[in-house]
C-alpha positions in Angstrom: -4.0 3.3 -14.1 -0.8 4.8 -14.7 -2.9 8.7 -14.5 -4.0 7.4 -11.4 -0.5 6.9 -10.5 0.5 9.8 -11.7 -2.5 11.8 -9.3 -1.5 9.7 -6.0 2.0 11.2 -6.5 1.4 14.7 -7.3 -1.1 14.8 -3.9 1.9 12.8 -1.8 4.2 15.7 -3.0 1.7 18.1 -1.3 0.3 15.6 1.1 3.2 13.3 2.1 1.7 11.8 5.4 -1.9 11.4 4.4 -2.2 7.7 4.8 -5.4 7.2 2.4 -3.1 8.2 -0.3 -0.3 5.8 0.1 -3.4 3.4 0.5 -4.8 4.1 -2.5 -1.4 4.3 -4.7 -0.7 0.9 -2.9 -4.5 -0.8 -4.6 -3.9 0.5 -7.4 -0.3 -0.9 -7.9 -1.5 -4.3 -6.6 -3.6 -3.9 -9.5 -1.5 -3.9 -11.5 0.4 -6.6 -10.4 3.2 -4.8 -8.8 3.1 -6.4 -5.5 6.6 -5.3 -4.0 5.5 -1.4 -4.6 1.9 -2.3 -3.0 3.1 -3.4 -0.3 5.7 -0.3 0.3 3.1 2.0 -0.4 0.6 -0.1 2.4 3.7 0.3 4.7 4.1 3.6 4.6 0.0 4.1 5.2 0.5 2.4 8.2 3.3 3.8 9.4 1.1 7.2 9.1 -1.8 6.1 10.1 -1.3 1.9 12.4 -4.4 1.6 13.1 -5.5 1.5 9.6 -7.0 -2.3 9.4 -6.6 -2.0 5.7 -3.6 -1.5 4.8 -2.3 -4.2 7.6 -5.2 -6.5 5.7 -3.7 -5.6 2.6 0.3 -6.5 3.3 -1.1 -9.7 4.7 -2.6 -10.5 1.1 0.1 -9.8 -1.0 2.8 -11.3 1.6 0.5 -14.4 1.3 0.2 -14.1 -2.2 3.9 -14.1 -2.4 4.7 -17.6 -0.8 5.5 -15.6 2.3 3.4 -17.0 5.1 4.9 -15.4 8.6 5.2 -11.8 7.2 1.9 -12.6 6.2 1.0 -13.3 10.0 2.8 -10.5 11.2 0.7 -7.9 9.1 
């Protein structure tokens, strides 16, 4: 997982504001169990792309996960 990691971030250097990217950087770090950098990574897919029902699914899982009920909502 960490190549993986390591891929998503060399194509946001050339890519910055392709949203699948930060998407997929952000599945892979949930993963792993790294739920704070998920959830900025679903963020910033979002803010590229808002309609993207995913990501907003996603930051409504791990808020949720997290004991944190009206962020949770609010994704």
């Amino acid at each position: 997982k960490k190549e993986a990691l390591e891929v998503y971030d060399e194509g946001l250097k050339i890519f910055p504001t392709f949203y699948q990217l930060h998407f997929n950087k952000g599945v892979t770090l949930a993963g792993e169990q790294r739920y704070d950098e998920a959830i900025l990574s679903f963020e910033k897919s979002v803010s590229h792309n808002p309609g993207h029902a995913s990501s907003h699914s996603a930051i409504a899982q791990l808020n949720l996960m997290k004991g944190q009920k009206i962020k949770s909502i609010l994704a």
